[in-house]
C-alpha positions as CSV (number, residue, x, y, z in Angstrom):
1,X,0.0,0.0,0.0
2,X,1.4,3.3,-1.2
3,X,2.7,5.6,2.0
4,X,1.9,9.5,2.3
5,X,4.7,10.9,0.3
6,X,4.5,8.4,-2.7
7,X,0.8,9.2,-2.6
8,X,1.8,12.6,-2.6
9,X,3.7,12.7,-5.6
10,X,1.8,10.9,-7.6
11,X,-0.7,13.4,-7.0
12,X,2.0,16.6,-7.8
13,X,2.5,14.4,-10.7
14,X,-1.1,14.1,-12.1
15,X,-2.2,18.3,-11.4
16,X,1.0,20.0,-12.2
17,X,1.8,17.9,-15.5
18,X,-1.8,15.8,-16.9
19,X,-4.5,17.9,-15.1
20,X,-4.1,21.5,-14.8
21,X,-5.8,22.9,-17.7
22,X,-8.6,20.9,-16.8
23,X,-8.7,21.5,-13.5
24,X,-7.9,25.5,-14.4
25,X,-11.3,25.9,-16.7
26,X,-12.9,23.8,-13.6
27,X,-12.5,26.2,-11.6
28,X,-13.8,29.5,-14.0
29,X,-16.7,30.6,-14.8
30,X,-15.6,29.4,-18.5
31,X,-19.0,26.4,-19.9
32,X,-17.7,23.2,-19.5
33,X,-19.5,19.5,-20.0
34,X,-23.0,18.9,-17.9
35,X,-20.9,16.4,-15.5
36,X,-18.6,18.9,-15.0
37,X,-21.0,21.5,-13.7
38,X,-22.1,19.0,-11.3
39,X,-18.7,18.8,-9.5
40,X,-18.7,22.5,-10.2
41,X,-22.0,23.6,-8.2
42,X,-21.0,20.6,-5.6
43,X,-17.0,22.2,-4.6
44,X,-19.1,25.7,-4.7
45,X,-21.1,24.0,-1.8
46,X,-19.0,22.2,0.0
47,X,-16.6,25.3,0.1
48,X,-19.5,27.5,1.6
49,X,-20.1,24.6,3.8
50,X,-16.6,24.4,5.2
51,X,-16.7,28.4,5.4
52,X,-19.5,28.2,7.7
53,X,-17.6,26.6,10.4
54,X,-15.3,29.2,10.5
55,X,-15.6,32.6,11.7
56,X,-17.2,35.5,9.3
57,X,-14.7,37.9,10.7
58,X,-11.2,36.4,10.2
59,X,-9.3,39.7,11.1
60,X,-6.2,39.1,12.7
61,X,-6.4,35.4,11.9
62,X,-3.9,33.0,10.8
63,X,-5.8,30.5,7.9
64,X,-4.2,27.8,6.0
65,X,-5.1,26.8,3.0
66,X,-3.9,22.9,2.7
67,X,-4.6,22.3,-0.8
68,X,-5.5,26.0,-2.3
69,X,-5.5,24.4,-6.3
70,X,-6.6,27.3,-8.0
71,X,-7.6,29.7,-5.1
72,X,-11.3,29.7,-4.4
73,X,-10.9,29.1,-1.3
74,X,-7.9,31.5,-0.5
75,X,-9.8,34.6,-2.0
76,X,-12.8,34.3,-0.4
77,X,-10.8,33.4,3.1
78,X,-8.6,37.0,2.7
79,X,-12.2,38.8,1.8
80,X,-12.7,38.1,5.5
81,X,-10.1,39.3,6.6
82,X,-7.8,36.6,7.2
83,X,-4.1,36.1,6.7
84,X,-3.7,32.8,4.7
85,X,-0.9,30.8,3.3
86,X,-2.1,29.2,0.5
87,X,-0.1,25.7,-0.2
88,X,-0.6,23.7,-3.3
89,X,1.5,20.7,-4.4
90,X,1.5,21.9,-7.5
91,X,3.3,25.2,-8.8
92,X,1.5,25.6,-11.5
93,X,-1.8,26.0,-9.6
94,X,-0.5,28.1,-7.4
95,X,0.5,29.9,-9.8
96,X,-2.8,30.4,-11.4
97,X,-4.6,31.3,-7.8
98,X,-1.6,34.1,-7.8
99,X,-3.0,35.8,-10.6
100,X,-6.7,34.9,-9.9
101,X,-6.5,36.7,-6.5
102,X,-8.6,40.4,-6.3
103,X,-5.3,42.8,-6.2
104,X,-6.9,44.1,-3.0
105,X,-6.0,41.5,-1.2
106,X,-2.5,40.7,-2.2
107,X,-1.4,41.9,1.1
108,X,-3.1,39.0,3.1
109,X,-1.9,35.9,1.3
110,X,1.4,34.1,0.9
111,X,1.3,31.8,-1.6
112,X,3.7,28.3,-1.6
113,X,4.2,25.2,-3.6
114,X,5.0,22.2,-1.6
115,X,3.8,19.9,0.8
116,X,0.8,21.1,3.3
117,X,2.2,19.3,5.9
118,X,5.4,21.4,6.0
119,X,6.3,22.9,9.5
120,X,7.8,25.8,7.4
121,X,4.7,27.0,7.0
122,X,4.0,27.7,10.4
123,X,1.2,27.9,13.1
124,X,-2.5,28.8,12.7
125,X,-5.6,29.3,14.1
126,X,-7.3,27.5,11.6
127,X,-6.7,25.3,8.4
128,X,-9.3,24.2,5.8
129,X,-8.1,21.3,3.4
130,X,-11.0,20.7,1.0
131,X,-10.5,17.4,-1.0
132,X,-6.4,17.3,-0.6
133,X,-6.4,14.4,1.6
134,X,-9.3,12.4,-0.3
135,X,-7.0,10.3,-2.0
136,X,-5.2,9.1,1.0
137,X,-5.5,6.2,4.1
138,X,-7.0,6.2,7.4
139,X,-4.1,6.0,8.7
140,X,-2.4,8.7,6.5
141,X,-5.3,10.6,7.2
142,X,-5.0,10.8,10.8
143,X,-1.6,11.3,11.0
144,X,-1.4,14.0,8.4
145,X,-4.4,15.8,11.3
146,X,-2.2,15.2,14.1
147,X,0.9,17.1,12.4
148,X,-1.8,19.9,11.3
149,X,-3.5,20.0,14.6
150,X,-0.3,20.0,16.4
151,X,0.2,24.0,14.8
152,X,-3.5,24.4,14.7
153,X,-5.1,26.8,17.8
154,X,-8.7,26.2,16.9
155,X,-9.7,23.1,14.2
156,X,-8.8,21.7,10.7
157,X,-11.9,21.8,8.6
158,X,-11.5,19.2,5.7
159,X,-13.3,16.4,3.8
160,X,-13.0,13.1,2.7
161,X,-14.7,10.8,0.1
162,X,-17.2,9.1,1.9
163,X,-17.8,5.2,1.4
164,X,-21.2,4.9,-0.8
165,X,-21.5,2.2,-3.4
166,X,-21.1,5.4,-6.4
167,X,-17.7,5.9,-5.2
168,X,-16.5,2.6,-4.4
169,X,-17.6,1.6,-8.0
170,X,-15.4,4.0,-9.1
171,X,-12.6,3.0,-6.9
172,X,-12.7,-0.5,-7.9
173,X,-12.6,0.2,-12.0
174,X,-9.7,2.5,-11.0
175,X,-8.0,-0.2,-9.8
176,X,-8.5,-2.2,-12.8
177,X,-6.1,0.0,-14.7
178,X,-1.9,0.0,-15.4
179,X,-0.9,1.5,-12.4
180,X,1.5,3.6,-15.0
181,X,-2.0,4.5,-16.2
182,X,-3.8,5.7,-13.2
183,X,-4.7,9.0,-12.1
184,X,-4.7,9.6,-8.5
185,X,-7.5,7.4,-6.7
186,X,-9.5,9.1,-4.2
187,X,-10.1,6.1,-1.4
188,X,-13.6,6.1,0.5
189,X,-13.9,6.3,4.2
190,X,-16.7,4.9,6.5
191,X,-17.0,7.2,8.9
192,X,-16.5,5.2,11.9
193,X,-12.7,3.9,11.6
194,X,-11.7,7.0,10.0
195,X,-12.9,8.8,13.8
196,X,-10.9,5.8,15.7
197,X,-7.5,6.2,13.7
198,X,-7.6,10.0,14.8
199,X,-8.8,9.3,18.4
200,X,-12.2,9.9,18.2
201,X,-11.6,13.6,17.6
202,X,-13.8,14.0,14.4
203,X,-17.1,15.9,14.1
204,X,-19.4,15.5,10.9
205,X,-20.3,18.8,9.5
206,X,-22.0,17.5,6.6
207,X,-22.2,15.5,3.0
208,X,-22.7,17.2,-0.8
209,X,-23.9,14.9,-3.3
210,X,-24.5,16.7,-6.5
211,X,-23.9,14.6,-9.7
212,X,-20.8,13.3,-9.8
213,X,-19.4,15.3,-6.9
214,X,-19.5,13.8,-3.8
215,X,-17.9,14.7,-0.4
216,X,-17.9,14.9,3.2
217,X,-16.8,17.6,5.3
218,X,-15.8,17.0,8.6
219,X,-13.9,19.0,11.7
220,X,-10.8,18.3,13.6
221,X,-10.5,19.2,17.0
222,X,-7.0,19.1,18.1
């Protein structure tokens, strides 16, 4: 079974080099296909979803952005007021949240490519990760919230893929492929052993299912 960092990089592989233009378009306001507007409207939930859990007023607020990919998220954490490091494995999304972000709020986000786990990147009061550790273990999982919530004053607001037969359809026809040939995998989580491998510290906050976009958002308390 693959560990954290070979997950990882098979994931900077797949969004900096196969996936970015798709993932770029995505993520605009340009038309794309009908299934793609699903997962569209469904991250434009989820992201309001995670939102809620955090403060309106993020003045004077430290916000991490584990996973920025094009920087939805990042903008509309700095409109609040917060100071946010956005962190994307892949330079060329960062990149393109850069130049996507209002020139008004320049002043409240410092952008960086590498891994989100980094303790370079300092201490928070919150961190959001919204579909950056889908495509990893339990175990992964819970000790990639332990190092977070370690440098976290408050709670990591995240989601996973959760365990439905849709998704574990798609996981097993993933599987059936070269692994040469594979994109990244997300892996579906039952709730329940997913809560035990981080010591019973998880909170639901909520499931989107819109199309082909499905996700569940859950809280970390450290």
């Amino acid at each position: 079974m693959n560990d954290y960092s070979t997950t990882r990089d098979r994931v900077e592989h797949y969004f900096d080099r196969t996936a970015t233009h798709t993932w770029e378009r995505l993520t605009s306001s340009a038309p794309v296909s009908r299934i793609r507007q699903t997962v569209r409207e469904g991250r434009d939930t989820m992201r309001a979803r995670m939102l809620w859990r955090l403060p309106k007023d993020l003045t004077g607020l430290r916000v991490l952005d584990a996973g920025c990919g094009a920087g939805q998220m990042t903008a509309e954490l700095a409109a609040r007021g917060a100071q946010v490091t956005a962190v994307d494995i892949s330079p060329q999304l960062v990149e393109i949240a850069r130049k996507r972000l209002p020139p008004e709020h320049l002043d409240r986000v410092t952008f960086a490519s590498g891994d989100m786990l980094s303790d370079d990147l300092g201490k928070f009061d919150y961190v959001v990760a919204m579909d950056s550790l889908i495509y990893y273990t339990d175990a992964d999982i819970a000790k990639a919230l332990d190092k977070l919530g370690a440098r976290t004053r408050h709670s990591v607001v995240f989601t996973v893929a959760p365990r439905t037969p849709f998704l574990m359809a798609f996981w097993w026809m993933g599987k059936l492929f070269p692994r040469s040939d594979r994109s990244p995998v997300m892996i579906p989580h039952p709730f329940k052993p997913l809560n035990e491998a981080t010591g019973g510290r998880l909170v639901k906050v909520g499931r989107v299912s819109r199309g082909f976009y499905i996700s569940e958002c859950l809280e970390f308390r450290p």
